[in-house]
C-alpha positions in Angstrom: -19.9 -150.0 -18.2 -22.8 -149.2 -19.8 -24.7 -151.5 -22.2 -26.2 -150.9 -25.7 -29.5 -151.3 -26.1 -30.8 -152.6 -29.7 -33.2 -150.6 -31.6 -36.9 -151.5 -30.2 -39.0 -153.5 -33.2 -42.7 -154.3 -33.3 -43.7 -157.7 -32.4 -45.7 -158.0 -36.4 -42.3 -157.2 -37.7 -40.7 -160.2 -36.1 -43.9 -162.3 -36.4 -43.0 -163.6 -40.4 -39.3 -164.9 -39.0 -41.0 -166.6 -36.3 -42.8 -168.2 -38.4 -41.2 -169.2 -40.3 -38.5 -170.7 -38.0 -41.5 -172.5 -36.8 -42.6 -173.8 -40.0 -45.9 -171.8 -39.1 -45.7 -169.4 -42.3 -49.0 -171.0 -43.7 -50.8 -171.0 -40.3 -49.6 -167.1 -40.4 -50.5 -166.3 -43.7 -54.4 -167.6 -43.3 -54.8 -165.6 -39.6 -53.7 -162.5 -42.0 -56.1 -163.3 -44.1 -59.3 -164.4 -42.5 -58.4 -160.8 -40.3 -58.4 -158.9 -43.2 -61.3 -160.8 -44.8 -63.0 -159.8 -41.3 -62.5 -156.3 -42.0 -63.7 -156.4 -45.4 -67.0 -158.1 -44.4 -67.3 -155.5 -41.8 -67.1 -153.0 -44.2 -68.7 -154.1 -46.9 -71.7 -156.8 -45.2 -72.2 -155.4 -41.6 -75.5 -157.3 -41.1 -73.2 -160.6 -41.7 -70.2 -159.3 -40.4 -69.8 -161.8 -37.3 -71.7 -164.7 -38.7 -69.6 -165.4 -42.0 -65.6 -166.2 -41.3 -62.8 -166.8 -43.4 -61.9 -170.5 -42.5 -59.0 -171.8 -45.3 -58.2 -171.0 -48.7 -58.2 -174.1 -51.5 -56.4 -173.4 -54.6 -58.3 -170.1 -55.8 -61.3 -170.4 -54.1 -61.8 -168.9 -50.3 -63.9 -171.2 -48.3 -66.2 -169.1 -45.8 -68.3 -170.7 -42.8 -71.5 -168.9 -42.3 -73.9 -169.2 -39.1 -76.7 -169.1 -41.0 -78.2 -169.8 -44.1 -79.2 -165.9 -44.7 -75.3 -165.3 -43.8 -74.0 -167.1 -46.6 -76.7 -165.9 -48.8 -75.4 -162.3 -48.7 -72.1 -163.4 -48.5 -72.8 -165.3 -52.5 -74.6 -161.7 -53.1 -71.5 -159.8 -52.5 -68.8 -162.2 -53.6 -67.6 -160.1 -56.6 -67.3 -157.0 -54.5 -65.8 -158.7 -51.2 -63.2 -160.4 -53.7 -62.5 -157.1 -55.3 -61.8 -155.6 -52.2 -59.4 -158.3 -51.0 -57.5 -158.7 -54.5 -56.4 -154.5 -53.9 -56.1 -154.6 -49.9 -52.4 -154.5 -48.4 -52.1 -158.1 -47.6 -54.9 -159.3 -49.8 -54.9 -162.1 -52.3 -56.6 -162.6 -55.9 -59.0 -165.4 -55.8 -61.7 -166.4 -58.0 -64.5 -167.6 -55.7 -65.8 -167.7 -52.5 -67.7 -171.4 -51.4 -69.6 -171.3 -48.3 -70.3 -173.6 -46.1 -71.9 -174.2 -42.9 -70.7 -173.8 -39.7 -70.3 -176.7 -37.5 -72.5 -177.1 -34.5 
């Protein structure tokens, strides 16, 4: 007696049911994001790249914490272009501005 096996799935396809299940879809969503948002920066800002993060989204506006004050300069600098970038990535969103703020010591 031999037993079936189901079809093997990758964990990020089983993550948004977890979630949600969870009542973690939000939580979800904003990791997503801030990734991606990561990525971008990366791309786009490598001199800010791991001083500058994605930290929440309010309404239309993506708030991003910056190390230092040069940090969130560039980041203002390059807000049209990182949003731009985000508003036509897979998994992106359309916002309208990007706030900074500064990180918490």
């Amino acid at each position: 007696m031999t037993r079936q096996r189901r079809p093997m799935r990758r964990i990020g396809d089983l993550l948004p049911d977890a979630a949600r299940a969870l009542g973690l879809e939000e939580e979800l969503r904003l990791a997503r994001l801030t990734s991606l948002f990561g990525s971008i920066l990366a791309e786009r800002a490598p001199a800010v790249s791991g001083s500058a993060r994605l930290v929440r989204v309010s309404g239309e506006a993506l708030i991003v914490e910056a190390d230092h004050p040069l940090a969130a300069q560039e980041v203002r600098i390059r807000s049209e272009e990182l949003l731009e970038a985000l508003a036509v990535a897979p998994g992106g969103v359309r916002a309208r501005e990007i706030r900074t703020i500064a990180a918490r010591t």
